[in-house]
VMD Tcl script that draws the C-alpha trace (Angstrom):
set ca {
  {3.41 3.87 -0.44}
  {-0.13 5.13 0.07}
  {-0.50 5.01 -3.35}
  {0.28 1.40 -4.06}
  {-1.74 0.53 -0.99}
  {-5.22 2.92 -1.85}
  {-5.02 0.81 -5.65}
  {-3.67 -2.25 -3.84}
  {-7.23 -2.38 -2.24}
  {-9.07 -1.27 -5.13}
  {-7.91 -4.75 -6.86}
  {-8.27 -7.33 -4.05}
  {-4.43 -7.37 -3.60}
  {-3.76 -9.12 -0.92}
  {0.23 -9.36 -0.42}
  {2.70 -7.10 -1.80}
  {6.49 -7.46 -2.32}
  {8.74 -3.92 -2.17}
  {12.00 -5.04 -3.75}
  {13.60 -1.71 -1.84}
  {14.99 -0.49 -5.63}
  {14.58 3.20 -5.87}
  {11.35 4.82 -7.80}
  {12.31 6.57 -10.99}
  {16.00 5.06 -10.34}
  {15.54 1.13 -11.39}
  {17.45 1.51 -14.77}
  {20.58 2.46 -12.65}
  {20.33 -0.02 -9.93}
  {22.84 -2.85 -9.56}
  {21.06 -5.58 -12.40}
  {22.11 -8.23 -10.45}
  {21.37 -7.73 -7.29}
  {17.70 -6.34 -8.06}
  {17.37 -9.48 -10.49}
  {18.27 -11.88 -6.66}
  {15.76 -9.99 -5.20}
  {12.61 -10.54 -7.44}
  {13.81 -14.48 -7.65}
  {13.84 -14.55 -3.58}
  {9.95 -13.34 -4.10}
  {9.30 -15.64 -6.88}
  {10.92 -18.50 -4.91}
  {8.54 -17.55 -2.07}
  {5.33 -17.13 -3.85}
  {6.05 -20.01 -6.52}
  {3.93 -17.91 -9.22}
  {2.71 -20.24 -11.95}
  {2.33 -17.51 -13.91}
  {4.35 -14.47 -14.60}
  {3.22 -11.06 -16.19}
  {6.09 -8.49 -16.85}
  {6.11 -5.57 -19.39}
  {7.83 -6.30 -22.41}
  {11.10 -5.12 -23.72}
  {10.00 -2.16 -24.74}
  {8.39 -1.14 -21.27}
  {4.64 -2.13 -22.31}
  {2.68 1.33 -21.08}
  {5.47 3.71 -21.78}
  {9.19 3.45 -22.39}
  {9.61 4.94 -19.23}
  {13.07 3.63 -18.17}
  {11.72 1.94 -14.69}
  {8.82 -0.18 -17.02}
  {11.95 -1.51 -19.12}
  {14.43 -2.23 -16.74}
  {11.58 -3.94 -14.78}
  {11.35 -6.28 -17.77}
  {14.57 -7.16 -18.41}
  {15.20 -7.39 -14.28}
  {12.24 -10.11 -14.64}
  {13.84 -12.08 -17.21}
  {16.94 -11.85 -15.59}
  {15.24 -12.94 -12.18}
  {13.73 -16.35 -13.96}
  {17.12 -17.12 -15.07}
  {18.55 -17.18 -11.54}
  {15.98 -19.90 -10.62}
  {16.14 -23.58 -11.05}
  {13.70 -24.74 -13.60}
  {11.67 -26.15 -10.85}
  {11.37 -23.32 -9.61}
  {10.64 -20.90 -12.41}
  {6.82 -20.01 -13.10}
  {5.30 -22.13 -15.91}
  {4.18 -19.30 -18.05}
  {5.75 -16.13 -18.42}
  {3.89 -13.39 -20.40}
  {4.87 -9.95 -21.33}
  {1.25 -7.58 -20.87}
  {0.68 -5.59 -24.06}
  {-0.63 -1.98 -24.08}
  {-3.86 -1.34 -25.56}
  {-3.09 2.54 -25.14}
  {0.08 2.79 -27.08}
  {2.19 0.29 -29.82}
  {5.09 -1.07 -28.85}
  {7.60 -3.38 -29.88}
  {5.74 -6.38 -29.47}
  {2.93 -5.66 -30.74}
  {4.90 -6.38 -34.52}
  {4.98 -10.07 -34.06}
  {3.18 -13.25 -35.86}
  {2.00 -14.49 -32.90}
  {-1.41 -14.77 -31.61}
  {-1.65 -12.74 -28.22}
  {-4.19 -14.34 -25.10}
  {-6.98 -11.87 -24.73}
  {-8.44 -11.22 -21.33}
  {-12.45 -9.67 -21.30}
  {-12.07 -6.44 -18.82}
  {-14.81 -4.81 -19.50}
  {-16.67 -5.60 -16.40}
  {-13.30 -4.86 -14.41}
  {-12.71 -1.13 -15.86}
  {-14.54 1.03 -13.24}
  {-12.38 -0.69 -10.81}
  {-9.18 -0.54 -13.00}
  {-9.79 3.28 -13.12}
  {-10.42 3.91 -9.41}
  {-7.34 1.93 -8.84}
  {-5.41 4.37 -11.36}
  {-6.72 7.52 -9.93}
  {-5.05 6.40 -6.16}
  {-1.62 7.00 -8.14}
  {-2.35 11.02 -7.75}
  {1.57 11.68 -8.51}
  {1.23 10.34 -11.50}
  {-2.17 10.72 -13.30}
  {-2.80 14.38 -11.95}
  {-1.72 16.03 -15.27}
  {-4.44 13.79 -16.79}
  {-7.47 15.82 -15.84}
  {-9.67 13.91 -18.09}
  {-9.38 10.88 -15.74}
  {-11.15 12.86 -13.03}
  {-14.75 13.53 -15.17}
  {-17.14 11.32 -14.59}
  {-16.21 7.62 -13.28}
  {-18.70 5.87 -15.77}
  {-18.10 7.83 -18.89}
  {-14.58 7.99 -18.31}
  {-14.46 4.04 -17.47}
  {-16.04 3.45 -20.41}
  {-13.01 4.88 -22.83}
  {-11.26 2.30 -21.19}
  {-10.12 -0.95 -23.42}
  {-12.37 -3.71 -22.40}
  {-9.87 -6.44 -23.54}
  {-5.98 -6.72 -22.40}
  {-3.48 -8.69 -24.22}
  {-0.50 -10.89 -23.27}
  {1.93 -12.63 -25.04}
  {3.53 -15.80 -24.32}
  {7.01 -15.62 -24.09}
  {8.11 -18.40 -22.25}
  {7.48 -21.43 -22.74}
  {7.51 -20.66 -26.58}
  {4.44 -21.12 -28.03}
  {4.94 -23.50 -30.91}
  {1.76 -24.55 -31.85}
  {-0.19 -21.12 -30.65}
  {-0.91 -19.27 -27.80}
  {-3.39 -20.91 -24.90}
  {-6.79 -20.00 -24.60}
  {-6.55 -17.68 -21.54}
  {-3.22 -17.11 -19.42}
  {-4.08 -20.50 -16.93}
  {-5.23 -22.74 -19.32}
  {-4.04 -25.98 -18.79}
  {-2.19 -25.35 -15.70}
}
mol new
graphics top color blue
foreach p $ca { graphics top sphere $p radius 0.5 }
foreach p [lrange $ca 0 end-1] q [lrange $ca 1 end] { graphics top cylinder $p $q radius 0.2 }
display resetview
């Protein structure tokens, strides 16, 4: 928890939402009642958009990162449509491929760059999991700077028939 909290403050992360489901342990949690829980917080928050990983688990194929994406599209389904964000987007990794990355669409393309000093302080509060990456711990700047300036998201629901929107709130 003090993790989430030290990078939760990094990023200007106001609220957060602990669904209770075990770390390391989501792939063998009950898929339905996990999927109830993440609609009770989109119900609450009424998102208009939605960012998940994608199939494939986005950053890694850890098993948590995919069964977090498939919990999310499982949690839209449970909602009304009035209810269900108005964009849903799965992020795509600019440190590894992935499945989606092999598709004819056009993903949205955020700018970063000013954002990655932050992004890697935020990273570094995760000690459990970045402190077999000694690399990160160098020097903030140069190591910032290795970052991807850019992060990409594709639109996955509503279906993008005539392209993908300029940035991930345009036109909401």
């Amino acid at each position: 928890m003090r993790e989430l909290h030290c990078s939760a403050r990094i990023l200007g992360v106001k609220d957060i939402f602990l669904l209770d489901l075990p770390d390391g342990g989501i792939a063998g949690f009950d898929p339905p009642e996990a999927a109830l829980r993440l609609a009770r917080v989109i119900r609450q928050t009424a998102p208009q958009v939605l960012i998940a990983f994608g199939p494939g688990g986005s950053l890694s194929p850890h098993p948590d990162h995919v069964a977090v994406s498939h919990l999310a599209a499982a949690a839209v389904l449970t909602l009304a449509p009035a209810e269900r964000p108005r964009r849903i987007f799965h992020y795509l990794s600019t440190w590894r491929s992935s499945p989606e990355d092999h598709t004819d669409r056009r993903p949205v393309v955020v700018d970063i760059g000013a954002y990655r000093l932050r992004r890697l302080q935020a990273l570094k509060c995760h000690l459990t999991q970045v402190q077999q990456v000694p690399w990160l711990f160098g020097d903030e700047g140069q190591v910032a700077a290795t970052f991807p300036a850019e992060d990409r998201f594709l639109l996955v629901d509503p279906p993008a028939g005539d392209g993908s929107p300029a940035d991930l709130f345009d036109g909401i």
